[in-house]
C-alpha positions in Angstrom: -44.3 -53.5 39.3 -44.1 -53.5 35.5 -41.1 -53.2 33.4 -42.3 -50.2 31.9 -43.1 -48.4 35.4 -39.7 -49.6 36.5 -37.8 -47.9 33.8 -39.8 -44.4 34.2 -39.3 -44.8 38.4 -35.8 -45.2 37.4 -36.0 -42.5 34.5 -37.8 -40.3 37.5 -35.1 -40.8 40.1 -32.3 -39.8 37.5 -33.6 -36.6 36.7 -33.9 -35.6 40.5 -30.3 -37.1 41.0 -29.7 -34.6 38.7 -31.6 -31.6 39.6 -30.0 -32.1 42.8 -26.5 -32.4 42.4 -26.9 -28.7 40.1 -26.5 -25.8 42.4 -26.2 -22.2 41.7 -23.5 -21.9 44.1 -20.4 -20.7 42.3 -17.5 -23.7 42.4 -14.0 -22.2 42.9 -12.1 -22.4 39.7 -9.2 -25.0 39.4 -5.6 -23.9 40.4 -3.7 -22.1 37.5 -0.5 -21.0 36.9 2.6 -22.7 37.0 3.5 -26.5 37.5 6.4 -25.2 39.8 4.8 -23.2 41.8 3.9 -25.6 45.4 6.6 -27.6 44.3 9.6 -28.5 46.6 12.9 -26.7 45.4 16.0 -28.7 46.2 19.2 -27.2 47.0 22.0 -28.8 45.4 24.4 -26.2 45.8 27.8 -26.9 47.1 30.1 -23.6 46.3 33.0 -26.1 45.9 35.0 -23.1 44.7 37.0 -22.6 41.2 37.7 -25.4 38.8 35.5 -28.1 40.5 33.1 -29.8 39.0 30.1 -31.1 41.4 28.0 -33.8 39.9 24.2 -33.5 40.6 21.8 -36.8 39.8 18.6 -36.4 38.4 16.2 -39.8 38.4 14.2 -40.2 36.0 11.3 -42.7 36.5 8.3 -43.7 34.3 6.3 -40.2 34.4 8.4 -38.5 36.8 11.9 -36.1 37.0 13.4 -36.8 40.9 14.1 -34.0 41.6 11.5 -32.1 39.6 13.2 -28.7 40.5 16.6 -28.3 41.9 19.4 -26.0 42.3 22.8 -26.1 41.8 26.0 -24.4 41.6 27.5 -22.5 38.1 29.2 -25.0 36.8 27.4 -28.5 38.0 27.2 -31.3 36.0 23.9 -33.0 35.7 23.4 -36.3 35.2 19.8 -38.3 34.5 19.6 -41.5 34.8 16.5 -43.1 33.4 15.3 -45.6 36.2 11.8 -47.0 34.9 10.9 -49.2 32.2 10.1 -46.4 30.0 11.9 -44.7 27.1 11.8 -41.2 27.8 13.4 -38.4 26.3 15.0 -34.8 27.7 13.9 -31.5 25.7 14.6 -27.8 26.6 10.8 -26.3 27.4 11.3 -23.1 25.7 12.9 -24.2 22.1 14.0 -20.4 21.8 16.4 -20.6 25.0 20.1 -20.7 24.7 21.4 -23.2 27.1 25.0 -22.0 25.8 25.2 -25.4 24.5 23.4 -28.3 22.3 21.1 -29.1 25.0 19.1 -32.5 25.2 18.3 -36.6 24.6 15.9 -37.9 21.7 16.1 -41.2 23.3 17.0 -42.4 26.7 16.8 -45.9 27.3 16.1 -47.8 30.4 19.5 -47.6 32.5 20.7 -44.7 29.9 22.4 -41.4 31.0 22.8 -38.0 29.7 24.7 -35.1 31.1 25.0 -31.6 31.1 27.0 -29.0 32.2 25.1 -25.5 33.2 27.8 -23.1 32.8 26.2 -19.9 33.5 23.1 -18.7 36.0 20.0 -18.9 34.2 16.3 -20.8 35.2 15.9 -23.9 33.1 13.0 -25.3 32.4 12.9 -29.1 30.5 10.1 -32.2 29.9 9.8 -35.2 28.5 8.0 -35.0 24.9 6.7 -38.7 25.3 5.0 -38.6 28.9 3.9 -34.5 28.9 4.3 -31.4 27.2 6.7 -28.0 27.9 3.8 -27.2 30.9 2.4 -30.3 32.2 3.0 -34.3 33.1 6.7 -35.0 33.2 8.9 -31.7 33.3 11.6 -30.3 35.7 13.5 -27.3 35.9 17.2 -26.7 36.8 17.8 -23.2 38.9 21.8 -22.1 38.4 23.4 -20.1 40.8 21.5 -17.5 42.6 19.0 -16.7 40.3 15.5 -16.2 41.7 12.9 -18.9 41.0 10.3 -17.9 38.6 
């Protein structure tokens, strides 16, 4: 076989491929909504009573919050601690939302902590600028008290 009667054989078999793999049956669209929604809440609440403070960790590897969502108790401390070889950073998802306090890390270094107190009930929602965005890739979100989950 020639060269030239190769390439239109092979020109030939691409367009069917083609044809083929098109179909007029509609494809179901891809999952939307919320990143939290299917994800496992974890219940870190301890109802140690007045003036205790429970400590809650939060691991934070390269591209990942462990826990990504978790409850706790009014009250809880938080602590991440960045485990991967990564610099990450903490940063509130929804600028506009009052965490009651100066809230989040420009820089947290491989072994670095940060902490934060939640001191009232509230849903909130944080990421990591350099490894996703408020909505997507590495973001977590802290449930205080009783308060329903989005």
């Amino acid at each position: 076989m020639s060269r030239r009667l190769a390439r239109r054989v092979v020109a030939y078999g691409a367009v069917i491929g083609l044809t083929a793999c098109s179909s007029s049956t509609p494809v179901a669209p891809l999952a939307t909504g919320p990143w939290w929604k299917g994800v496992a809440e974890v219940d870190r609440r301890a109802h140690p009573g007045p003036g205790v403070t429970v400590k809650i960790p939060i691991g934070v590897g390269d591209d990942t919050f462990t826990p990504r969502v978790i409850r706790v108790d009014v009250g809880s401390e938080v602590t991440w601690t960045n485990q991967g070889a990564s610099v990450h950073n903490i940063l509130k998802a929804v600028t506009t939302q009052n965490f009651g306090q100066q809230f989040g890390i420009d820089t947290l270094n491989t072994a670095g902590t940060y902490n934060f107190t939640f001191a009232s009930p509230g849903v909130y929602r944080y990421y990591c600028s350099l490894h996703g965005n408020e909505d997507s890739g590495m973001v977590g979100m802290i449930l205080v008290g009783g308060t329903a989950s989005p």
